[in-house]
N, C-alpha and C positions, 0 to 999 in steps of 0.2 A: 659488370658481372659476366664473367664468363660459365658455360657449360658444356659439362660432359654428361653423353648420353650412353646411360649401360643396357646393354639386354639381358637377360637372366633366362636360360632355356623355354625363349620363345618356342612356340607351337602355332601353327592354324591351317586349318583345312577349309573346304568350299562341298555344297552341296553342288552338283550337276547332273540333273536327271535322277538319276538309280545311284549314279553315282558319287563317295567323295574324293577329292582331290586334294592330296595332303601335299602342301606349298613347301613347309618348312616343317622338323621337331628338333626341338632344344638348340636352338640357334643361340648363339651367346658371343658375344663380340661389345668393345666399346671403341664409341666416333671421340675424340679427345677435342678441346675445347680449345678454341680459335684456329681449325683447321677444316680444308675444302675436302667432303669426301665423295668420290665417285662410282656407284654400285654399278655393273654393269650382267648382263642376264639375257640369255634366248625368250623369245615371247613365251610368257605362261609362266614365267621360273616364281613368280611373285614379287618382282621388284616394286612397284606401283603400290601393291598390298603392304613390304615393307615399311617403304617410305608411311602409309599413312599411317602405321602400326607407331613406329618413330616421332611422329608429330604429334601423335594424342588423338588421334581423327578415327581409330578402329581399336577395337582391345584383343588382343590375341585369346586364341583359344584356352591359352595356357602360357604361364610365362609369366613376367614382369618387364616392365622402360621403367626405369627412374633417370631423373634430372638431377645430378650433384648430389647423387645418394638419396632425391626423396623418391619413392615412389608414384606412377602413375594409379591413379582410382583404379579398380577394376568396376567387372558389376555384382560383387559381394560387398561393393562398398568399401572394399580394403584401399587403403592409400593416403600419402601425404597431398596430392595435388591434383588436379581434373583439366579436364579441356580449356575451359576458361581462363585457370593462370596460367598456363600454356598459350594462348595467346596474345598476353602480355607481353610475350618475348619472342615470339616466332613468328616466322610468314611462312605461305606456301605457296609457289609457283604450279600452278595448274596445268595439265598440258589441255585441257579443253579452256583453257585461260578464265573463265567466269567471271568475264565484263558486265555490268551492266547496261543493258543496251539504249536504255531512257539518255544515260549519261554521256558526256563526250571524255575524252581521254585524257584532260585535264581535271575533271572532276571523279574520273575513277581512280585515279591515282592520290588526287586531295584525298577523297574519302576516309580512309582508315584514320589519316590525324585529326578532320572534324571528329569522329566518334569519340576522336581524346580529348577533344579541345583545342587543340591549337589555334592558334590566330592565325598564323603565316602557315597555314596548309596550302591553302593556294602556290605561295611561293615557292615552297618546297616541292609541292609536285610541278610546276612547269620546271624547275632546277632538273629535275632527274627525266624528266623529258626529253628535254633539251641536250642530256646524257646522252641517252639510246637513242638519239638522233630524230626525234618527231617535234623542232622546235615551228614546223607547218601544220602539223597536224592536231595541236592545244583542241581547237572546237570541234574537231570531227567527232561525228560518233561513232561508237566499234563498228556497226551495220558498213560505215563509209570506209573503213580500215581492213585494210588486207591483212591474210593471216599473219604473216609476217610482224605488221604493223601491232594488231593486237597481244602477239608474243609481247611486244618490246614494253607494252604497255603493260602486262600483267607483271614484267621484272622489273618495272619502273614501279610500280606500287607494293611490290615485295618491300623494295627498299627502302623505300622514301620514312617511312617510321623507326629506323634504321635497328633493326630485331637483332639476338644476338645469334639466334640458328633461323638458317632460311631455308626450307624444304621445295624442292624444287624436282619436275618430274616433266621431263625432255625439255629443259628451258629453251634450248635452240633447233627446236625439232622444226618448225616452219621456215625457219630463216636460212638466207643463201649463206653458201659458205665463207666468204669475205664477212658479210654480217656478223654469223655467227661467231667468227675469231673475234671479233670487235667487242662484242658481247660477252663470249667469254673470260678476256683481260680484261673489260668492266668490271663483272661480279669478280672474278679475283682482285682487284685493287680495292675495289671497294668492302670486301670480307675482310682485307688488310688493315682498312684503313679504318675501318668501325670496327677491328677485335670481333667478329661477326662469322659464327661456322656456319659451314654449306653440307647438305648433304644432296648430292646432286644423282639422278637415277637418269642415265643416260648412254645411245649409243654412238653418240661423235666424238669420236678421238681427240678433236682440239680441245673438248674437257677431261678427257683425261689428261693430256696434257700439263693443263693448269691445276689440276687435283694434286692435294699432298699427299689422298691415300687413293689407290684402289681395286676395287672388291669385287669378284665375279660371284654371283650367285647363281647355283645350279645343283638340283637335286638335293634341295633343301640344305644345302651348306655353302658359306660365305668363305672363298679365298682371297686371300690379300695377295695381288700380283704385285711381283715386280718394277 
């Protein structure tokens, strides 16, 4: 299955003190399906807001996301489909990673496929481990893992259930920059290689680089650069 993600004159603001902070209104653009997309944005622009607007994780003020023409729920109840089947088919890269810390990094990455069942979860996450380069680091726990190291580990578990949009927000924001390149032709060969969109919220150039589309957001409106 592939998907496309439409917006439909998104809106959303924020309470701050006295005051509101209007992010975005009627923002309207579509991410097309099996492609890497890259938003970039000054701090505050609402990138982060976006993305989780996009994944199903916040509901705009106003506006509509549908997936392949269905609608996302609102909270009138309006909609073909809610958070839940949305995660069926999506990941989301963290940028505060959200490991758990009981767990070591072989089993945070199995996790999402025991919740499905698989038998070979194990296998499959030391595979994608063993990817992003922690074929040492299977038993540590995140506490034992540098930021770095838990980065790699939150995009190792993005992947491993192999989704078909993965929501990703500063995926290489800890990592050195030889890493980071390393990482970044990762998740593009691997978006390739699983038919698998990216919408990636980021300020390192070596993903834009690897992005097919991208997007500056500022002053509540999204341009397509160059």
């Amino acid at each position: 299955m592939s998907v496309t993600i439409q917006l439909d004159n998104i809106g959303h603001d924020f309470q701050d003190r006295d005051n509101i902070i209007h992010l975005f209104d009627e923002l309207s653009f579509t991410l097309a399906a099996n492609t890497i997309t890259a938003i970039s944005g000054a701090s505050g622009s609402g990138k982060s807001t976006l993305l989780a607007i996009l994944a199903g994780l916040l509901q705009p003020r106003h506006g509509e996301v549908s997936y392949n023409d269905q609608y996302i729920e609102n909270s009138a109840g309006k909609g073909v489909i809610n958070s839940k089947n949305i995660n069926q088919f999506t990941s989301f890269i963290f940028q505060q990673f959200h490991l758990l810390s009981e767990l070591d990094a072989l089993n945070n990455v199995a996790l999402p496929l025991r919740l499905k069942g698989h038998v070979d979860a194990f296998e499959q996450a030391k595979e994608w481990l063993v990817r992003v380069g922690l074929k040492d680091r299977l038993h540590h726990s995140s506490a034992r893992l540098s930021g770095g190291e838990q980065q790699r580990v939150a995009i190792a578990r993005a992947f491993v259930s192999k989704p078909k949009v993965i929501f990703a927000d500063e995926p290489t924001g800890s990592l050195d920059e030889n890493t980071a390149q390393y990482i970044a032709q990762l998740m593009r060969d691997c978006c390739h290689e699983h038919a698998c969109s990216m919408v990636v919220v980021t300020h390192n150039p070596e993903l834009f680089h690897f992005a097919d589309s991208n997007y500056q957001l500022g002053h509540g409106r999204m341009e397509l650069l160059p």
